[in-house]
C-alpha positions as CSV (number, residue, x, y, z in Angstrom):
1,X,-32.2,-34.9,-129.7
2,X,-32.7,-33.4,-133.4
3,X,-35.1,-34.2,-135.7
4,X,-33.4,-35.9,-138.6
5,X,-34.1,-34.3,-141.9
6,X,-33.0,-33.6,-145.8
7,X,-32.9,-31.3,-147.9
8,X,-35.9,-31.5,-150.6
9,X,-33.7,-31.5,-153.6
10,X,-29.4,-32.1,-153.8
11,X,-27.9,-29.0,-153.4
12,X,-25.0,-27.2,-155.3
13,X,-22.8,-24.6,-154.5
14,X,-25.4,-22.4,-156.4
15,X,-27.7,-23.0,-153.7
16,X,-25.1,-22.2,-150.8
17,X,-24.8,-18.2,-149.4
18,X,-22.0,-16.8,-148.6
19,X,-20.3,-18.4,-145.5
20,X,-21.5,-22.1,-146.7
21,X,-24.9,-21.5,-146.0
22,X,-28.9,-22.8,-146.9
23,X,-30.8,-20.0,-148.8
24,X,-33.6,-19.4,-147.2
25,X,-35.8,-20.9,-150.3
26,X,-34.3,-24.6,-149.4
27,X,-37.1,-26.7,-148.8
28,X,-36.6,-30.0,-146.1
29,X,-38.3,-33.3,-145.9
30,X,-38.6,-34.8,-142.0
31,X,-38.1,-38.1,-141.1
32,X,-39.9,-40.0,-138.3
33,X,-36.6,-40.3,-135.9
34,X,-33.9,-38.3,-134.5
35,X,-30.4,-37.9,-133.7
36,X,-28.5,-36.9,-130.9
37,X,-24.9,-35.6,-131.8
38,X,-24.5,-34.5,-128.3
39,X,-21.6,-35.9,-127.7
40,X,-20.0,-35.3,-131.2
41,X,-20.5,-31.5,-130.5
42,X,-19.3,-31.5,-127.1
43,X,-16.3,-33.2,-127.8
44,X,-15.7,-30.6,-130.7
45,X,-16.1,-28.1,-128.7
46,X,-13.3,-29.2,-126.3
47,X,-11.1,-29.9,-128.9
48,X,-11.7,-26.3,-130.5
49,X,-11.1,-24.6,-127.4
50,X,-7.2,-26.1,-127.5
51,X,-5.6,-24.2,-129.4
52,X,-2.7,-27.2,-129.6
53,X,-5.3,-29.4,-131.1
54,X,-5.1,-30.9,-134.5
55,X,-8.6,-31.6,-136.6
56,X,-6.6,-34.3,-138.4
57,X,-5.8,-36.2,-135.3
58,X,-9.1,-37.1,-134.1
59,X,-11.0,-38.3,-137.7
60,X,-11.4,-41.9,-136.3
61,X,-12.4,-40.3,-132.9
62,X,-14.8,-38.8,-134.4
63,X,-15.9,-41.1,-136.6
64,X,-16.9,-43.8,-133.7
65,X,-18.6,-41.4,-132.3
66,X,-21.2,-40.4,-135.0
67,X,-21.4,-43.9,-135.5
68,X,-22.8,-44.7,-132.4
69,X,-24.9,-41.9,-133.1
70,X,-26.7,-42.7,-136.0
71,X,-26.8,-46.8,-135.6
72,X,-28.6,-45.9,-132.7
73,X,-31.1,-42.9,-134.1
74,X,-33.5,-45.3,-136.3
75,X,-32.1,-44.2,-139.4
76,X,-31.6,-46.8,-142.2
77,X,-29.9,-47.5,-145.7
78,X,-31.7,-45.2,-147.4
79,X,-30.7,-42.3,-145.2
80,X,-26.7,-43.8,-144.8
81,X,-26.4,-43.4,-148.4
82,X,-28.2,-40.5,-149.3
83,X,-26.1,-37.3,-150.0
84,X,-29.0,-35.1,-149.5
85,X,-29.4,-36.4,-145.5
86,X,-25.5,-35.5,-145.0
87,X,-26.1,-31.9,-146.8
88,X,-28.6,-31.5,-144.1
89,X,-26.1,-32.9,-141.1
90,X,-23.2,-30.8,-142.7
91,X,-24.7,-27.5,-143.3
92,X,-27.5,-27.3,-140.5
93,X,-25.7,-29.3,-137.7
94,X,-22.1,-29.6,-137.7
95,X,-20.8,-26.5,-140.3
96,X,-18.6,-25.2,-137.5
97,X,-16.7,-28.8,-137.3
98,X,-16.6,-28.9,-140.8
99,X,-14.9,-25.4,-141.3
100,X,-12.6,-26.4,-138.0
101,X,-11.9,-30.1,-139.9
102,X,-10.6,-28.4,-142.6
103,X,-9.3,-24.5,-141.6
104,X,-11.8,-23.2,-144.2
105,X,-12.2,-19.4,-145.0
106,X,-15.6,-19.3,-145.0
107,X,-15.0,-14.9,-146.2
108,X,-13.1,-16.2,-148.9
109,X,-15.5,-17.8,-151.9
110,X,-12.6,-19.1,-153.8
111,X,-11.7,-21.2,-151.0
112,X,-14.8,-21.9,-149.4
113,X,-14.3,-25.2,-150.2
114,X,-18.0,-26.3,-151.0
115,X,-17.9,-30.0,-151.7
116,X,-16.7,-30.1,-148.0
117,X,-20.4,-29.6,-146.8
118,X,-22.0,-30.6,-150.6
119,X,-20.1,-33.8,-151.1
120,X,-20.2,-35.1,-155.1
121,X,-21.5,-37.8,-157.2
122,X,-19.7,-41.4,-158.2
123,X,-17.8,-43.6,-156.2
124,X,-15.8,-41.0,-154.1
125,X,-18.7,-38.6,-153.3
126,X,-19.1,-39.5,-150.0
127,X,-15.5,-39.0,-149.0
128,X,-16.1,-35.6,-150.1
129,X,-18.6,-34.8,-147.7
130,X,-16.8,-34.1,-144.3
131,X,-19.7,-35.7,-142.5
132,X,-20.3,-38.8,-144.9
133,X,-16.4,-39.5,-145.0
134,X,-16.9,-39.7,-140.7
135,X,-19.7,-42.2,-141.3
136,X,-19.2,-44.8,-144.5
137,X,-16.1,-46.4,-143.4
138,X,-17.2,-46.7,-139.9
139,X,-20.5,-48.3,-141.0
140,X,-18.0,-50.7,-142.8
141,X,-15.1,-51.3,-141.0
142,X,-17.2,-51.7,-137.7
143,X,-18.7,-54.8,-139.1
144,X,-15.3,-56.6,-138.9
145,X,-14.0,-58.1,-135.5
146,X,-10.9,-55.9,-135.9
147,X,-13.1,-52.9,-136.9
148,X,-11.3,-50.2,-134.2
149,X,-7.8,-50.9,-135.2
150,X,-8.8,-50.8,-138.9
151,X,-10.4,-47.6,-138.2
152,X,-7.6,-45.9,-136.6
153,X,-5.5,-47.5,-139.4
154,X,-7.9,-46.4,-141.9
155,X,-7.6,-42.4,-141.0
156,X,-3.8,-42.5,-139.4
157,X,-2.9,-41.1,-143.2
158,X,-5.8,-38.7,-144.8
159,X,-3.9,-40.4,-148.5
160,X,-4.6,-43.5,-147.5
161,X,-8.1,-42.8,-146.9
162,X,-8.6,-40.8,-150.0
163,X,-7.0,-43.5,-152.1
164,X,-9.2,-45.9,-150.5
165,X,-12.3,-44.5,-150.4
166,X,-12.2,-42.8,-154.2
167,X,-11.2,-46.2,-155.9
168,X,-14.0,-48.2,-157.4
169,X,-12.9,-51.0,-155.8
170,X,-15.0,-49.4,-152.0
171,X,-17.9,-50.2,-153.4
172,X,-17.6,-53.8,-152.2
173,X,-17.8,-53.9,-148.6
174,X,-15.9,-57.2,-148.2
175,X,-13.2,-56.1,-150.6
176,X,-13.0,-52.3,-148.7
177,X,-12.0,-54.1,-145.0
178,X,-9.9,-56.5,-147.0
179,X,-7.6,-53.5,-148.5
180,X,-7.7,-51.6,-145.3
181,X,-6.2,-55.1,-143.5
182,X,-4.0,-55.0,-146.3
183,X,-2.8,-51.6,-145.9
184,X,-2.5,-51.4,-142.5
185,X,1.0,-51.2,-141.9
186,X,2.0,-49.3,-145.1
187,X,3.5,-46.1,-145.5
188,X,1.7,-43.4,-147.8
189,X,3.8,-44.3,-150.6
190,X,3.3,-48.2,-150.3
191,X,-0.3,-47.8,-150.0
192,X,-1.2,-45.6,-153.3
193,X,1.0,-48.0,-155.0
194,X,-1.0,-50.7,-154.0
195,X,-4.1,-49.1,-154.2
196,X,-3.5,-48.9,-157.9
197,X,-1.6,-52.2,-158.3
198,X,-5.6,-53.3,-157.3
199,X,-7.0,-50.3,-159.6
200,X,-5.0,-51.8,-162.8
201,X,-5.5,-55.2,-162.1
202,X,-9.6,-54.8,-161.7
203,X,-9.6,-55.3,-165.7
204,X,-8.6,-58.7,-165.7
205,X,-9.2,-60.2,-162.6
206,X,-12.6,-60.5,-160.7
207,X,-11.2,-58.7,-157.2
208,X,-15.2,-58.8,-155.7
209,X,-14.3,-62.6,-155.4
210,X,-11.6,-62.7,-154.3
211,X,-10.8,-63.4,-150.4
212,X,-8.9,-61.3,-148.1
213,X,-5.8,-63.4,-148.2
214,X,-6.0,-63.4,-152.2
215,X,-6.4,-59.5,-152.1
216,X,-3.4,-59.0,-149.5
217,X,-1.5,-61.0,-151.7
218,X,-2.0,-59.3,-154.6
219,X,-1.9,-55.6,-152.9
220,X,1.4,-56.5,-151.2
221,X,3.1,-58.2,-153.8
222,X,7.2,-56.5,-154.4
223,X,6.0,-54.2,-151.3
């Protein structure tokens, strides 16, 4: 077990050292529960020691897992959406799956790749974050009774999930399973053009009440 923590203030790539690191000078804040990403680390650790293996085959894998971790730790809403708890989780615990995630250089500060471990403002900023990307859509697809096969769906195509999880249209819980259902058995290509048959339509039609059928519908339509 690890006590759960944040950094003090949001960090920028200003604040990293060389090889994605904390400064020294970064200042934490504790929290009154813990985590244990035991079995997240072990099962990295197997997977890095296969040579064969590929980081983009396990994201909804690994996803579950720090699921379970975290729903079961004590930590709350404030903490799920707070990019300053994932710095901490990204930096402090789980760098070496983030730089294994993504085949980052970490000798090379052109592409270090720092919003990996920072994350970013708006909408998509947690799907920046390699650790928050894991979490968000687990917290939300979970929820539904179909919630492991619409996580596997979510993450079988990394532009699905991008296109997904960057459109404003994730914001709304209800309406984020909905498109997932939606896309569930398109292709890359089918899915960004729905994604932004949604995007464009957002304007003129109220999609937050909408129901899932009404949103398939509208997704799918001359797919």
């Amino acid at each position: 077990m690890i006590k759960a923590r944040r950094v003090k203030k949001i960090l920028t790539s200003n604040n990293l050292e060389p090889g994605l690191l904390m400064s020294d000078s970064t200042e934490f804040v504790d929290y009154n529960f813990s985590i244990d990403l035991g079995i997240f680390l072990d099962r990295f650790n197997e997977l890095m020691s296969n040579p064969d293996s590929k980081p983009e085959d396990y994201d909804a894998e690994f996803s579950k897992i720090l699921y379970d971790a975290l729903i079961g730790s004590g930590a709350t809403e404030a903490e799920f959406y707070d990019m300053r708890f994932w710095q901490w989780i990204s930096i402090t615990q789980l760098l070496e799956y983030c730089i294994w995630r993504w085949g980052i250089d970490v000798n090379n500060t052109k592409k270090s790749h720092p919003a990996k471990v920072l994350g970013g403002g708006g909408v998509g900023g947690f799907s920046l974050n390699t650790i928050s990307r894991l979490f968000i859509p687990a917290k939300i697809l979970l929820s539904d009774q179909d919630g492991d096969s619409l996580l596997k769906s979510f993450f079988k195509i990394q532009q699905k999930e991008q296109s997904i999880s960057q459109s404003t249209l994730a914001v709304n819980s209800d309406v984020f399973i909905s498109i997932v259902k939606a896309t569930a058995n398109l292709n890359t290509k089918q899915t960004v053009k729905a994604i932004s048959r949604l995007n464009a339509r957002k304007a003129s039609i109220c999609i937050d009440a909408m129901n899932s059928e009404e949103i398939s519908e509208l997704a799918l339509l001359n797919i």
